[in-house]
ZAMARGU-4260 file (C-alpha; in steps of 0.2 Angstrom, whole numbers, plus 5000, padded with zeros to 4 digits):
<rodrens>
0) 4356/5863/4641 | 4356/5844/4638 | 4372/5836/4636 | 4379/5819/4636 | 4395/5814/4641
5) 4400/5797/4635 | 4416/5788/4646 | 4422/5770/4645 | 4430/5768/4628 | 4448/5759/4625
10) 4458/5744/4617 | 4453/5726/4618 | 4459/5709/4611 | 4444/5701/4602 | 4434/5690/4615
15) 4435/5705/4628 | 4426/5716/4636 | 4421/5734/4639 | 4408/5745/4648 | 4400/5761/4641
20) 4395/5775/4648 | 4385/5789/4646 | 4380/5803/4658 | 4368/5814/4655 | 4365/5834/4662
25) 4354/5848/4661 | 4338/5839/4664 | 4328/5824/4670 | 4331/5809/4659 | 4318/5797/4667
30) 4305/5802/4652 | 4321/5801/4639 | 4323/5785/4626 | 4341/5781/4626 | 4351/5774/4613
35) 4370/5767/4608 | 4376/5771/4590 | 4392/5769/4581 | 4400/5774/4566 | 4416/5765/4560
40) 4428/5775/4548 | 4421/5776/4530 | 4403/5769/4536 | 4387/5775/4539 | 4382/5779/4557
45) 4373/5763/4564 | 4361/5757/4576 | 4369/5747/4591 | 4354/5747/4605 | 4343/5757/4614
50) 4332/5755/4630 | 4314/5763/4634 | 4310/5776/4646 | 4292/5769/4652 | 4294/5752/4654
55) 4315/5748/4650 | 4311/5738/4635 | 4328/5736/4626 | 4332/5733/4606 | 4347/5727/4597
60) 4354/5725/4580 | 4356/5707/4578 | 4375/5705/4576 | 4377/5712/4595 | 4363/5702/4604
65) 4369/5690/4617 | 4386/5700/4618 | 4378/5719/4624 | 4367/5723/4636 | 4359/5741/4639
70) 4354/5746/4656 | 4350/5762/4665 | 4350/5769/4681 | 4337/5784/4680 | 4343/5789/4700
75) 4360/5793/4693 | 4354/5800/4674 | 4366/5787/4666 | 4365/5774/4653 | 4378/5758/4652
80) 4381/5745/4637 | 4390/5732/4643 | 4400/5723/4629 | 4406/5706/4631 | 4415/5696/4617
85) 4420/5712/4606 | 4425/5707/4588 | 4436/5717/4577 | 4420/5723/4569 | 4414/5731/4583
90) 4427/5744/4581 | 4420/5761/4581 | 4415/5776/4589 | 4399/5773/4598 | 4388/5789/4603
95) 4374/5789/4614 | 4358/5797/4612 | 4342/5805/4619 | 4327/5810/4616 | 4311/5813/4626
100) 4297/5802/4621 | 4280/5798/4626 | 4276/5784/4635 | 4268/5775/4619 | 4281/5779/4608
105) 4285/5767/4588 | 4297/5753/4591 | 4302/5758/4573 | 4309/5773/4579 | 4321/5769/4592
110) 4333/5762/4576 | 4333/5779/4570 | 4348/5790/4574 | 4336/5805/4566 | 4324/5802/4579
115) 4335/5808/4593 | 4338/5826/4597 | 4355/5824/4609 | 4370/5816/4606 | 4385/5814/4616
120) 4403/5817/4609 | 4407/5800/4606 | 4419/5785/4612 | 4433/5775/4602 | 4429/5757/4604
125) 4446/5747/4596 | 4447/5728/4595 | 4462/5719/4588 | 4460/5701/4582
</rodrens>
């Protein structure tokens, strides 16, 4: 059985950083898409980032680029966003995600939380101004 385990979460002041984790178990996730959600309270779950199996290509939403980078090392089945200059609305829980693709797979479809199949538990990200 697949499972995700997200780790990294905590409380910042606005302009600091923090470094997501999420390991994965029950199979190989070198042929996985990868992706970082969050959801703040009373909002719709949102897309964050997500990074390619075949060749690590890696997407953002806009109000994150420059400030989060996804990376992940296939040897240790784990995914990192690394989050520099965190904002108060960055404050969520973020969730990770994955999904086996093919190695040609819609860029369209890596923004959609419905297009992934596993989902870890999800970490608290809080920022204070």
């Amino acid at each position: 059985q697949v499972q995700l385990v997200e780790s990294g979460g905590g409380s910042v002041q606005a302009g600091g950083s923090l470094r997501l984790s999420c390991a994965a178990s029950g199979d190989s996730f070198s042929s996985y898409a990868q992706g970082w959600f969050r959801q703040a309270p009373g909002k719709e779950r949102e897309f964050v980032s997500a990074i390619s199996w075949y060749s690590a290509t890696t997407y953002y939403r806009d109000s994150v680029k420059g400030r989060f980078t996804i990376s992940r090392d296939n040897a240790k089945n784990t995914v990192f966003l690394q989050m520099n200059n965190l904002k108060p609305e960055d404050t969520a829980v973020y969730y990770c995600a994955g999904e086996k693709t093919p190695r040609w797979y819609s860029a369209s479809y890596y923004f959609n939380p419905a297009r992934y199949t596993y989902w870890g538990q999800g970490a608290q990200v809080t920022v204070s101004s």
